[in-house]
C-alpha positions as CSV (number, residue, x, y, z in Angstrom):
1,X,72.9,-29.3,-47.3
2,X,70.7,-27.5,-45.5
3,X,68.2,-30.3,-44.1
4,X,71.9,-32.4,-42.8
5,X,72.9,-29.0,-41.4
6,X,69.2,-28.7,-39.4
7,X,69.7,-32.4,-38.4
8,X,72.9,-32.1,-36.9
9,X,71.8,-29.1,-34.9
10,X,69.0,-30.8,-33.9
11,X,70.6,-34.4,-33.2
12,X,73.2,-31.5,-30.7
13,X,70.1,-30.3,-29.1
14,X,68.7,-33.6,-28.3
15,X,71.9,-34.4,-26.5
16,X,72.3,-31.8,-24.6
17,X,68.8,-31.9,-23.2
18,X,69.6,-35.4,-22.3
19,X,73.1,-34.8,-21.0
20,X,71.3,-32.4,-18.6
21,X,69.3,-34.1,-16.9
22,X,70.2,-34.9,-13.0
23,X,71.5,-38.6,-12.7
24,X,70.2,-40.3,-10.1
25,X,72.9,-40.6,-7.9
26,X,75.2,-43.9,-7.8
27,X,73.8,-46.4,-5.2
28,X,70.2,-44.5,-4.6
29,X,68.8,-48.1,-6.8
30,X,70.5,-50.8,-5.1
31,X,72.1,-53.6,-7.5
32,X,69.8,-56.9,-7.0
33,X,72.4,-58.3,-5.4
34,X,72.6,-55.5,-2.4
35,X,69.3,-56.0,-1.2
36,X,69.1,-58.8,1.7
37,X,65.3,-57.6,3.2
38,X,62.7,-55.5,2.6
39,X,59.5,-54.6,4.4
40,X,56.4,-51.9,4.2
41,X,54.9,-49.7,6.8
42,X,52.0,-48.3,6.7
43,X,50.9,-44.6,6.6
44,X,48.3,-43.3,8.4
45,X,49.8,-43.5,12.0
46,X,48.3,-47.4,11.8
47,X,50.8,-49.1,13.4
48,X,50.3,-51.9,10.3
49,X,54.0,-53.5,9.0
50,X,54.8,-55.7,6.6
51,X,56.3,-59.2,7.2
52,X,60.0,-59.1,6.7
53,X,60.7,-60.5,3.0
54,X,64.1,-61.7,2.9
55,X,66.3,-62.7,-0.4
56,X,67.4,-66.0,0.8
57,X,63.5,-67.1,0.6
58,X,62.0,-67.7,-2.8
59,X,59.1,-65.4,-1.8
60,X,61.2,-63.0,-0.5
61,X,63.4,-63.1,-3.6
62,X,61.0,-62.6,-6.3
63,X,59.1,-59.9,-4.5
64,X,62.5,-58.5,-4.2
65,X,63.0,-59.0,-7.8
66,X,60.2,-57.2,-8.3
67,X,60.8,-54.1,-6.5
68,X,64.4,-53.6,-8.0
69,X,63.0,-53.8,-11.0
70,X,60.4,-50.9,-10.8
71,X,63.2,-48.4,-9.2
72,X,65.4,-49.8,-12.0
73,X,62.9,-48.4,-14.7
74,X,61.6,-45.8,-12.6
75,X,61.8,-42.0,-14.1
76,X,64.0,-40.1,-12.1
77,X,62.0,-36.3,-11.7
78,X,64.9,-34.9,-9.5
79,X,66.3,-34.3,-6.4
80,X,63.7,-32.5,-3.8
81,X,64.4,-30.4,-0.7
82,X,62.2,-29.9,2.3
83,X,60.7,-27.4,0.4
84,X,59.8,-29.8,-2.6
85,X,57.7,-32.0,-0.4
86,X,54.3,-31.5,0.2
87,X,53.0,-32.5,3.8
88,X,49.7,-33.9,3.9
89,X,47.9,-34.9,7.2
90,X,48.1,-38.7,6.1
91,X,51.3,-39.5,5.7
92,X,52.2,-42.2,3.0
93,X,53.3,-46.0,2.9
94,X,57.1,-46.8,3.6
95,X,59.1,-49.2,1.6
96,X,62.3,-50.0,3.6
97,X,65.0,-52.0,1.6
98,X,67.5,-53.5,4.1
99,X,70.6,-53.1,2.6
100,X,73.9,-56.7,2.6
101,X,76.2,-53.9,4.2
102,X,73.4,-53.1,7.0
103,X,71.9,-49.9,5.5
104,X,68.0,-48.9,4.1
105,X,66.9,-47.1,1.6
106,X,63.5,-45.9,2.1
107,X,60.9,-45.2,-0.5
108,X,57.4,-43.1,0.6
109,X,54.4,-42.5,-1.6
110,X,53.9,-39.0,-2.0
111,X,51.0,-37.3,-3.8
112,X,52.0,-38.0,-7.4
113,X,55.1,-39.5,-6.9
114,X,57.2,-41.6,-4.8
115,X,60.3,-40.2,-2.6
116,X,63.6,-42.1,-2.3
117,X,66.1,-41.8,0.5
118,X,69.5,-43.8,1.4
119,X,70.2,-43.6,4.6
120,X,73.5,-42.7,4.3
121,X,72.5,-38.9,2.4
122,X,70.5,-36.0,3.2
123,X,69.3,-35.9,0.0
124,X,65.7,-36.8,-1.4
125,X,64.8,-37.9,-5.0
126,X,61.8,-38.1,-6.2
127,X,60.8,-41.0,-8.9
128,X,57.6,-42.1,-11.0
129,X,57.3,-45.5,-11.4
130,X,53.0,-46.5,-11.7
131,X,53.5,-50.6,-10.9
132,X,55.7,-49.4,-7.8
133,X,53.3,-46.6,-7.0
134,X,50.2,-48.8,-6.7
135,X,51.8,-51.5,-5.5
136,X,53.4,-49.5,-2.3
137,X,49.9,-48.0,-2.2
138,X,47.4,-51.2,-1.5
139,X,48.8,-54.4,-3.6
140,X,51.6,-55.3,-0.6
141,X,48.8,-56.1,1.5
142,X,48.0,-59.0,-0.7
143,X,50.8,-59.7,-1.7
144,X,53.3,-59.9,1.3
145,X,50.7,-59.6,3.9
146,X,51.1,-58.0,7.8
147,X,51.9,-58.9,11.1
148,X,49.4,-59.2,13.7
């Protein structure tokens, strides 16, 4: 009796912990579907951009693919405020998803994680996903390539 008594309590516990945990908010991880293009900026003041990937490519698509995917299993560590952010003197690498109704999300790099932001809010979230991470940090370059 006591052990199922300990269990239950603890199986409560678990739930609440999990219950409490800030959702990322509805349409902050776009639906496969929503995203028509995406591109990457580089930090560092360099001027360097992406090519535009769009969905109605097949390299566009699976890159796209790709990306959803990552956000998709992404940990969600919260939303930030200005305060929350560190600045550093070399600002990070921009992900900008181009939106079917005309909007962007915008994922940066930070220092340990990345930072997510629909245009349409004020507010920042800030997500670990490693893949995503590296990838927005060098592997785009080979991947997707830049313009001239």
């Amino acid at each position: 009796m006591r052990k199922t008594y300990m269990l239950v309590i603890s199986c409560l516990f678990i739930l609440l912990l999990t219950g409490c945990q800030e959702k990322t908010p509805p349409g902050l991880i776009p639906e496969l579907s929503e995203v028509q293009s995406l591109y990457v900026a580089e930090g560092m003041n360099t001027g360097v951009v992406s090519k535009v990937m769009d969905a109605d490519s097949p390299s566009g698509k699976e890159i796209i693919e790709k990306i959803v995917g990552w956000l998709d299993e992404a940990e969600n560590q919260g939303k930030v405020g200005d305060e929350g952010i560190t600045m550093t003197s070399m600002p990070g690498n921009v992900l900008v998803l181009t939106l079917t109704d005309g909007k962007n999300i915008i994922v940066s790099t930070g220092q340990t994680s990345l930072l997510i932001l629909a245009e349409d809010s004020i507010e920042r979230w800030k997500l670990y996903d490693e893949p995503l991470m590296t990838w927005l940090a060098y592997g785009w370059k080979e991947e997707i390539g830049s313009e001239p």
